[in-house]
C-alpha positions as CSV (number, residue, x, y, z in Angstrom):
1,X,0.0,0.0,0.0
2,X,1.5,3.0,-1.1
3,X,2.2,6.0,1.7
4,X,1.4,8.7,-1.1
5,X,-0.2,12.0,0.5
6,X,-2.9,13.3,-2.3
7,X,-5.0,16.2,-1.1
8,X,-7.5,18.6,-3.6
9,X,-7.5,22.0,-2.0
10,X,-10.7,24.5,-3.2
11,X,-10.8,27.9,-2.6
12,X,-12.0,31.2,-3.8
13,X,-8.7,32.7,-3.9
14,X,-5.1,31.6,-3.8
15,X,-2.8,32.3,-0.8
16,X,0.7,33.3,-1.9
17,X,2.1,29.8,-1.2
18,X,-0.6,28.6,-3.7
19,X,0.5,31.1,-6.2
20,X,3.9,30.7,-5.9
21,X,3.3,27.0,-6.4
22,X,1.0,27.5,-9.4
23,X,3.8,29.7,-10.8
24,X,6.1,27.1,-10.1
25,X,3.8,24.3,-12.2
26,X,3.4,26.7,-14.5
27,X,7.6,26.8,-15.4
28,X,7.5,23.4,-15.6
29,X,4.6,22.8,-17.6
30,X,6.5,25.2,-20.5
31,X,10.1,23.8,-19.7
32,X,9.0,19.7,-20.3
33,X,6.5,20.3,-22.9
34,X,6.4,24.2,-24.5
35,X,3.0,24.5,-22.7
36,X,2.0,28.6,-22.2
37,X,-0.6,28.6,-20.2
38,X,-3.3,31.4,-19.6
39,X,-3.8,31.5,-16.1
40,X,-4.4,35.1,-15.6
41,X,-2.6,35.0,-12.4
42,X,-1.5,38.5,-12.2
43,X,-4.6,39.4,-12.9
44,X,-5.9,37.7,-10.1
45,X,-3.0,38.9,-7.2
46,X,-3.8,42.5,-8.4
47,X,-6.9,42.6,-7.9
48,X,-7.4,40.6,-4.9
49,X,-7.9,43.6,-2.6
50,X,-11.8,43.6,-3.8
51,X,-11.4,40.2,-2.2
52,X,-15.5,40.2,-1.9
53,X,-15.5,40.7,-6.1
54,X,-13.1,37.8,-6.5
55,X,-14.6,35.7,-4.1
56,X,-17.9,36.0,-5.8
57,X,-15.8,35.5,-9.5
58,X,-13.3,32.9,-8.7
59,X,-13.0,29.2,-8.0
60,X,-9.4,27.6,-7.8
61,X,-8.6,24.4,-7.5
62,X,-5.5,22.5,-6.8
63,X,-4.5,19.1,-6.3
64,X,-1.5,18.4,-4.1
65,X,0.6,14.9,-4.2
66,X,3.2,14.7,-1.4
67,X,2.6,18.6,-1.1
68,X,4.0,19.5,-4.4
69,X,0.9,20.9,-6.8
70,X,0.6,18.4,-9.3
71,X,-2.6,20.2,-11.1
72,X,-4.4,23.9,-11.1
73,X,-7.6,24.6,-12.5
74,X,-8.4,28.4,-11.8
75,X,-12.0,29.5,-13.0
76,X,-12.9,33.1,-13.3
77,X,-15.6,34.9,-14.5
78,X,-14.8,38.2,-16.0
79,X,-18.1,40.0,-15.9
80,X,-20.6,40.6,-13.5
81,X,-24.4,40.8,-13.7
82,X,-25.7,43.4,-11.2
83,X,-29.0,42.3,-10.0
84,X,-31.3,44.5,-8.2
């Protein structure tokens, strides 16, 4: 029985150590296979100070083996419908 420690963490936004470690999977996703991806990271970190905004935009996932991030899947909505 393998002692392999696999954890899926969900969350509205990422904590730096989360982005950090998407950035990290990111560089190693273009090194091995010429991969750009479009994660809109940035985009994310600077505007995470209308934290209520994101949090009602933004879903992240991220699946951890061993604690190294072994997949990201960040969903964001880029427009908002006011409704009275």
């Amino acid at each position: 029985m393998s002692n392999t420690k696999k954890e899926i963490v969900v969350g509205k936004m990422l904590n730096d150590k989360q982005h950090e470690d998407v950035n990290e999977l990111e560089n190693i996703s273009f090194a091995y296979d010429g991969i750009n991806l479009k994660l809109e990271l940035d985009y994310k970190k600077i505007f995470a100070w209308t934290k209520k905004m994101m949090k009602m935009m933004s879903n992240e996932f991220l699946y951890y083996i061993d604690d190294v991030l072994a997949a990201y899947v960040g969903i964001c909505s880029f427009g908002l419908k006011r409704y009275c």
